[in-house]
C-alpha positions in Angstrom: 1.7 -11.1 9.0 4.7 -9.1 9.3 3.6 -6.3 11.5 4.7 -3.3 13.8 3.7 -0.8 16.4 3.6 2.8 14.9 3.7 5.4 18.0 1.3 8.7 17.2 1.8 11.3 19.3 -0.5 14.6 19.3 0.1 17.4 21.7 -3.5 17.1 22.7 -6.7 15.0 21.9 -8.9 16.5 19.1 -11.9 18.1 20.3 -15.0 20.3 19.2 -15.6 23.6 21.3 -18.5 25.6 21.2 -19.2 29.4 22.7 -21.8 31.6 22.0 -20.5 33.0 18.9 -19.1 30.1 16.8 -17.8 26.1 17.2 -14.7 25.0 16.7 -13.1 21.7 15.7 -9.7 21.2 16.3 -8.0 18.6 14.6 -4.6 17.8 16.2 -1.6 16.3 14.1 1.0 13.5 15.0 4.3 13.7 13.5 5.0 14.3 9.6 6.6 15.6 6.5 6.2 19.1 5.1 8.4 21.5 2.5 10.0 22.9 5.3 11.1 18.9 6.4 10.2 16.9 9.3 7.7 18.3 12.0 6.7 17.4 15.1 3.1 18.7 14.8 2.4 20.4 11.5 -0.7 23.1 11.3 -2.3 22.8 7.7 -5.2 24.9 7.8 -6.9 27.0 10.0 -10.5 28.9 9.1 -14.0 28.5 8.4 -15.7 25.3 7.0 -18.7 26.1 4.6 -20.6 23.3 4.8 -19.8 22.0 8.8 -22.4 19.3 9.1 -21.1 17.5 5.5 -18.0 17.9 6.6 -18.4 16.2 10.2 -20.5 13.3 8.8 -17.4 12.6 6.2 -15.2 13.0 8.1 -16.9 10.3 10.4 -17.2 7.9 7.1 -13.4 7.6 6.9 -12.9 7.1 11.0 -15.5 4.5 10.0 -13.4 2.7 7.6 -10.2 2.9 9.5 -12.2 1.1 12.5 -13.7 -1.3 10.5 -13.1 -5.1 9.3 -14.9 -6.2 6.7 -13.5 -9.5 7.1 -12.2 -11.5 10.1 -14.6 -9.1 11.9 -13.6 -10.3 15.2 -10.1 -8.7 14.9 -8.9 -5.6 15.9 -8.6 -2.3 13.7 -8.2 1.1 14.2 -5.7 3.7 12.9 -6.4 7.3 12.7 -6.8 9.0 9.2 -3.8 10.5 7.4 -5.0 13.9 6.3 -2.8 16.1 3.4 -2.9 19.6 2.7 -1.9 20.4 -1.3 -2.9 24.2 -1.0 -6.2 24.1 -2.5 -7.9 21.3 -0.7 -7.8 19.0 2.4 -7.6 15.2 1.7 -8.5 12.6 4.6 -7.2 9.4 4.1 -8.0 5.7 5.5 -7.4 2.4 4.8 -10.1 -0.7 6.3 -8.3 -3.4 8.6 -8.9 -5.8 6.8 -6.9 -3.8 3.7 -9.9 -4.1 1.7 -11.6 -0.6 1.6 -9.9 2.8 0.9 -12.0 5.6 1.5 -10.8 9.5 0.9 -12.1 12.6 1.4 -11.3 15.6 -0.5 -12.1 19.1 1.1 -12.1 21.1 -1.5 -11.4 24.8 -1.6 -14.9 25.8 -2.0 -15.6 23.7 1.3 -12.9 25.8 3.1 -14.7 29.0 1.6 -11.8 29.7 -0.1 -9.1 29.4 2.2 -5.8 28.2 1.3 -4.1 25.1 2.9 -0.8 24.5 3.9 1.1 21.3 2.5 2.3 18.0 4.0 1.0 15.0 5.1 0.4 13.4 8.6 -2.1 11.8 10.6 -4.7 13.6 12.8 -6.4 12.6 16.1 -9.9 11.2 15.7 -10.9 9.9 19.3 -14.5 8.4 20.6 -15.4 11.7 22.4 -15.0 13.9 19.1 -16.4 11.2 17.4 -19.5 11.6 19.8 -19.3 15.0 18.8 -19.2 15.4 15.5 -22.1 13.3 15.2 -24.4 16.0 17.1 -23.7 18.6 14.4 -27.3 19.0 12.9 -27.0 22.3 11.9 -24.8 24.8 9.7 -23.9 27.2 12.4 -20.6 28.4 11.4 -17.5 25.7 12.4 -14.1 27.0 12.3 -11.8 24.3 11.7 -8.1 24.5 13.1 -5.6 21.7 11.5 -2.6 21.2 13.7 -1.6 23.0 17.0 -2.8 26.2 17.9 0.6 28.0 18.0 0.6 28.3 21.6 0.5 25.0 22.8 4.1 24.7 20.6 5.4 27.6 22.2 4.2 26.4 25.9 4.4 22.1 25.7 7.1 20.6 26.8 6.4 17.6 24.4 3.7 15.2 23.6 1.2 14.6 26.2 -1.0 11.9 24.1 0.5 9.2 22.6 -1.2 5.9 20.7 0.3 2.9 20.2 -1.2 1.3 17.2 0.0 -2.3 15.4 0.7 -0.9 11.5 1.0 -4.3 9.3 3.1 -4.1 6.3 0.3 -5.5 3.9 -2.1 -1.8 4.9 1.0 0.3 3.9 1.0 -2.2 0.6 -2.4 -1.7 0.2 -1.8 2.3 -0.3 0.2 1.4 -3.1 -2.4 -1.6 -5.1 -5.4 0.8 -4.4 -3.8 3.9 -6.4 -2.5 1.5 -9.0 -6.1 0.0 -9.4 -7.4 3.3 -9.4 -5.5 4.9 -11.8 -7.3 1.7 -14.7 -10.3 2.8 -13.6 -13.1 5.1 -15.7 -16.1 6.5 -15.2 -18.8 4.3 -15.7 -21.9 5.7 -14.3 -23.0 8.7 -12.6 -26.6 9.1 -11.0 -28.5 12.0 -9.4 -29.0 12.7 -6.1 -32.5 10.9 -5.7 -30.9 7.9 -7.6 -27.9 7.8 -6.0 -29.9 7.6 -2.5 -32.2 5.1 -4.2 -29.4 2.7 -5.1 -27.2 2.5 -2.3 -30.5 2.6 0.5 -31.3 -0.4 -1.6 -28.0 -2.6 -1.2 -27.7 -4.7 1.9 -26.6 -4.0 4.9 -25.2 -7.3 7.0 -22.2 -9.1 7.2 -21.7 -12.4 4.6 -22.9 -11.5 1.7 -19.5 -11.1 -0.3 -19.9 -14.2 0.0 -22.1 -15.0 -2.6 -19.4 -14.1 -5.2 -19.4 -10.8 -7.0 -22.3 -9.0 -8.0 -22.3 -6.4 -11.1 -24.2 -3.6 -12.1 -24.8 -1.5 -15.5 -25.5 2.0 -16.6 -29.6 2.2 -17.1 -30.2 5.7 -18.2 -30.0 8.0 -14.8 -30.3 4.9 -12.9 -27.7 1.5 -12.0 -29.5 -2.0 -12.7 -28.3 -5.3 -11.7 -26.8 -7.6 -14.0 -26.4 -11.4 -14.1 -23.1 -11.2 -16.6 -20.3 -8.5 -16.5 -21.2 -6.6 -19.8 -19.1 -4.1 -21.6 -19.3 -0.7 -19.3 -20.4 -3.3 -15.8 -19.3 -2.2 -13.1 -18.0 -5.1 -9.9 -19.9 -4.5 -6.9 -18.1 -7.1 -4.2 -19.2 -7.2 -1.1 -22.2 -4.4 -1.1 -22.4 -4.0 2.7 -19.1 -2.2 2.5 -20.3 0.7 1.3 -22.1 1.2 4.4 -19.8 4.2 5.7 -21.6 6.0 2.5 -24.8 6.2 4.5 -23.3 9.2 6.8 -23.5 11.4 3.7 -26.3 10.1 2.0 -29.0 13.0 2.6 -26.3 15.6 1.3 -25.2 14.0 -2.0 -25.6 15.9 -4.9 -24.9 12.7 -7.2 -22.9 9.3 -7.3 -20.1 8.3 -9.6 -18.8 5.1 -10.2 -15.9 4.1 -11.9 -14.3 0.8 -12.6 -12.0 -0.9 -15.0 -12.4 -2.6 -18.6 -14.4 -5.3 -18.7 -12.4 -8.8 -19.3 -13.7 -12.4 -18.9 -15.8 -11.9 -15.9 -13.5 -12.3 -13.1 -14.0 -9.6 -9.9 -12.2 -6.8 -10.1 -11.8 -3.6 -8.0 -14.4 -0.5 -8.2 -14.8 3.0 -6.7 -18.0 4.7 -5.7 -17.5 8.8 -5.1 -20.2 10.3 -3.6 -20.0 14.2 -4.7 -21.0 16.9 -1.6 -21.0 20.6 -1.8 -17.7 21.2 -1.9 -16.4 17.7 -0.9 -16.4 14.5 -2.5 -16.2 11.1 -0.3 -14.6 8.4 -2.1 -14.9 4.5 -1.4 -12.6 2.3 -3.3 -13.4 -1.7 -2.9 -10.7 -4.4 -3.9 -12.3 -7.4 -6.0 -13.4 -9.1 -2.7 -14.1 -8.8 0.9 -12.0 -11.5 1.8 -8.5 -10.2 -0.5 -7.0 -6.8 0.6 -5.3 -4.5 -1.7 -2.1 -5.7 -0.4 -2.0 -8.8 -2.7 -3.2 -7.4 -5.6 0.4 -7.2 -7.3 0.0 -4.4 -9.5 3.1 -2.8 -8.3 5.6 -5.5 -8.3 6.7 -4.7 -12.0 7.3 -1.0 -11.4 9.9 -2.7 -8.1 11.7 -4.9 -9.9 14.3 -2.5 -11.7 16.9 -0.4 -11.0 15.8 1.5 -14.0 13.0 2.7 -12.1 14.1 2.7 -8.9 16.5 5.7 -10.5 13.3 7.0 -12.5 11.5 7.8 -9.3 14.5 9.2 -7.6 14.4 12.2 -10.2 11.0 12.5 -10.4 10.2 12.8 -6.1 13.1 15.8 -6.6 10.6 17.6 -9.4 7.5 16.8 -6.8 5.7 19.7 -5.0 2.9 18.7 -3.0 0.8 19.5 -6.2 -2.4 18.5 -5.7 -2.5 17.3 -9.2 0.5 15.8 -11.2 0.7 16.2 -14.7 2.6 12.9 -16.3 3.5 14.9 -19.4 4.4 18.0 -17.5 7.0 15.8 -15.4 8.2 13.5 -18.5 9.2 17.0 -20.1 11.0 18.3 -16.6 12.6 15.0 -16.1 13.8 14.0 -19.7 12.3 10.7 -18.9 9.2 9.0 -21.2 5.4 9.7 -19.9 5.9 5.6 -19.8 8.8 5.9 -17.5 7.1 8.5 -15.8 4.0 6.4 -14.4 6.5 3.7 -13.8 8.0 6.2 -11.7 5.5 7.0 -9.5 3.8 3.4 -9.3 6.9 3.0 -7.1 6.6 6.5 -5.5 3.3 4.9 -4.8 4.7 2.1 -2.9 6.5 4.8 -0.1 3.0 6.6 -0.2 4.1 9.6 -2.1 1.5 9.5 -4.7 -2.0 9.2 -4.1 -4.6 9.0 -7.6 -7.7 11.2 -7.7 -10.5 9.9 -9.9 -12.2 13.2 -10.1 -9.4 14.8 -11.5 -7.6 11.6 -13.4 -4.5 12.4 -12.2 -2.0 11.9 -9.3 -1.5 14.1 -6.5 1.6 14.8 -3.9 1.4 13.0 -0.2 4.1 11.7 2.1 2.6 8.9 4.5 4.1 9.5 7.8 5.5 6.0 8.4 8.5 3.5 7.1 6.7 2.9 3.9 9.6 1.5 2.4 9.3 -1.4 4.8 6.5 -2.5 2.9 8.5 -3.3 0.1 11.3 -4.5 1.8 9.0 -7.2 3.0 6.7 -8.4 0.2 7.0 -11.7 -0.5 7.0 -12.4 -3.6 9.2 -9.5 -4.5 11.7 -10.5 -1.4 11.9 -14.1 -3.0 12.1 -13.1 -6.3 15.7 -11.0 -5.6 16.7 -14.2 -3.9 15.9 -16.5 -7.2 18.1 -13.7 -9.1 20.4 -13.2 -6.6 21.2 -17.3 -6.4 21.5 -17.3 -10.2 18.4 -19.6 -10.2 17.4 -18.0 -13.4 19.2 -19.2 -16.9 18.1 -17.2 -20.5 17.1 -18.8 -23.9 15.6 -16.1 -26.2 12.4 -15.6 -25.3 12.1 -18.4 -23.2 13.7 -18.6 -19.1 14.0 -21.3 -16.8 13.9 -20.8 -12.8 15.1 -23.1 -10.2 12.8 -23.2 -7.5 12.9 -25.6 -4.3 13.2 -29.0 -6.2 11.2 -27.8 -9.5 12.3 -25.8 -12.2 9.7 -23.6 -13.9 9.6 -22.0 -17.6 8.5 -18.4 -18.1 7.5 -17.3 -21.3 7.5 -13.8 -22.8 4.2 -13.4 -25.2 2.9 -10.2 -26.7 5.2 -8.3 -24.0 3.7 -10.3 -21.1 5.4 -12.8 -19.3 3.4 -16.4 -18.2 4.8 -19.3 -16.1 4.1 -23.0 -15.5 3.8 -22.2 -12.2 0.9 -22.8 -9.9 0.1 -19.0 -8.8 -0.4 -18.3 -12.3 -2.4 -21.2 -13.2 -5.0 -19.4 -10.5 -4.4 -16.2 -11.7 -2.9 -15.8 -14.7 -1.8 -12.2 -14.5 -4.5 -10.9 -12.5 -2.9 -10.5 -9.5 0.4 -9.2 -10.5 3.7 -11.6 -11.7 4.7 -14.5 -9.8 8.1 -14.9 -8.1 9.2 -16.3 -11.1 8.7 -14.0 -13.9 9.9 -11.6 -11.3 13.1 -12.9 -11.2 13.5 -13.4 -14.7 12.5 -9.1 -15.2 15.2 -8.8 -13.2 17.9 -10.5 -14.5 16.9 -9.5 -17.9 16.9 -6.0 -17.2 20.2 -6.1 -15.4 18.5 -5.2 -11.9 20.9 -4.6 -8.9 19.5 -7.8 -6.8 21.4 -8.3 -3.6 22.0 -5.7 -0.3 18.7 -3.7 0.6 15.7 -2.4 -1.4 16.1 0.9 -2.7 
């Protein structure tokens, strides 16, 4: 696994502070990008929080899931959240080790009683001791919380003075990209009350191995979710129940549970998301189609990389970006010139440099800039790398609809049906399109569409 060590530096650990009149939680910020550019330590918000308690035990949810492996538990995994400030909310951001759980929450501006937010994206210091911390709030006292560096400490530091070292594999930057692709399919299947919500997910099970039973599904009953032995139109994939376990931090707050998930097809797992809404908040757990395949390998993005066509798309569309918290397709396909087809193309591969994140509440994209090379994730995903060598080699030859490739000692045929492509190849004899195109019809989408495929990825 292509790999490397990310350095986070924060002027000072996080911490919570208490005094007779009020706590306060101090969140600190490692290096990242703003309007005003790069920053060192970038403040995004600082006032009250309306509902502290909620807030602390969501916030724990997602240090939970960045912690976690859900599979290959004995390995290490542990990178702190990315949070982004789009002026009328605060979103916390993590990704599993194992690249197969996203989890999100959204502050929203009625959490922050009302306060505006700055904008920009980096990640923020969650250590043991605050984690110790937050997890003694049991009460609503008021809780002023401070995003980024009291302005002192910039005036007075004379540079970091806490600095983490964390591994940061390629395939967890990829799976940024697959999840907001996968999310952005996705509709709202179900949504339960409070009491059912609590009901349901107190009822799934808790301990490790039992992804691997295969997927289990489940089906709108009136207010309720019921089991179901076949994936019927409007199921919804549950793989892998015990990894909704970071939900049970919020569980006594939630006001309801929605669920949303993708089309129904022939029965194969696919990914789902389960959004638990809070007063003011909503914490949002997105689970690929098994415990033991991350996001990473999903594919769903490889299309939208394989032109120059939309390699220049996104260029003009990042220019028209403004850390909106949500993104209009339409709005941007009139500003740009460009199709609203175009558009999403557009920022599926914005999505690969974690500049687009997808909001299922709101069905629409919303600004972010991950604070890390994210273009080295797609410099380094295999089957895209291999498929601008096959192009690049002139290992792919035309006729009509039909192309050959030249692979090792093989040669495969790719197809174009019904605007797909298929290939004799063996990934899509497993897959068949599920998991994205093989290196094969890669190629070939390239050298149809005249894509630029030697020198560096764009």
């Amino acid at each position: 696994m292509t790999r490397s060590v990310q350095a986070l530096a924060y002027a000072r650990p996080s911490a919570l502070e208490s005094s007779q009149v009020e706590a306060s939680l101090g969140l600190e910020t490692a290096g990242g990008l703003t309007p005003r550019g790069a920053q060192a330590h970038p403040r995004f918000f600082a006032g009250f929080l309306s509902a502290p308690r909620i807030a602390a035990r969501g916030l724990l949810a997602v240090a939970d899931v960045a912690a976690a492996r859900y599979y290959q538990r004995t390995l290490a995994a542990s990178l702190d959240p990315v949070v982004t400030g789009n002026g009328d909310r605060l979103r916390f951001e993590s990704f599993s080790g194992c690249c197969g759980v996203y989890a999100r929450l959204d502050v929203l501006q009625e959490g922050l009683e009302g306060a505006r937010t700055g904008h920009g994206t980096t990640n923020v210091d969650v250590n043991n001791p605050l984690r110790d911390a937050l997890s003694r709030i049991t009460a609503d006292d008021p809780l002023h919380l401070r995003v980024g560096p009291e302005e002192l400490a910039v005036t007075t530091l004379d540079g970091p003075v806490v600095e983490k070292k964390v591994p940061l594999p390629d395939r967890w930057l990829r799976g940024f990209a697959e999840a907001q692709v996968a999310s952005a399919g996705f509709d709202l299947r179900a949504e339960l009350s409070a009491a059912q919500a609590v009901a349901f997910l107190r009822s799934l099970p808790r301990g490790s191995g039992n992804a691997a039973r295969g997927a289990q599904w489940v089906v709108a009953s009136g207010s309720a979710l019921r089991p179901t032995t076949r994936p019927v139109p409007g199921a919804v994939c549950l793989p892998g129940p015990e990894r909704l376990v970071a939900l049970q931090r919020v569980l006594r707050h939630a006001t309801a549970l929605r669920v949303y998930g993708p089309p129904v097809a022939d029965g194969a797992p696919v990914a789902s998301a389960w959004e638990v809404v809070l007063p003011g908040m909503r914490l949002t757990l997105t689970l690929s189609p098994d415990a033991s395949r991350g996001f990473s390998g999903e594919g769903g993005v490889l299309e939208a990389l394989a032109t120059d066509e939309a390699a220049a798309d996104a260029e003009l569309v990042s220019v028209l970006l403004a850390w909106e918290p949500v993104i209009e397709p339409a709005t941007l396909a009139e500003r740009s010139g460009l199709s609203v087809e175009r558009v999403r193309a557009a920022l599926t591969r914005l999505g690969t440099a974690g500049r687009v994140g997808y909001d299922l509440a709101d069905a629409a994209y919303f600004h972010r800039e991950l604070p890390y090379d994210a273009d080295r994730a797609e410099r380094h995903n295999p089957r895209l790398v291999a498929a601008r060598e096959l192009a690049g080699a002139g290992a792919v030859s035309l006729d009509g609809p039909l192309a050959y490739v030249a692979s090792g000692d093989r040669r495969y045929q790719v197809r174009e049906s019904e605007g797909a492509l298929t290939c004799t190849c063996q990934w899509w004899a497993d897959y068949r399109g599920k998991r994205g195109p093989c290196k094969h019809a890669l190629a070939v989408t390239m050298v149809r569409r005249g894509a630029t495929v030697t020198g560096g990825v764009r």
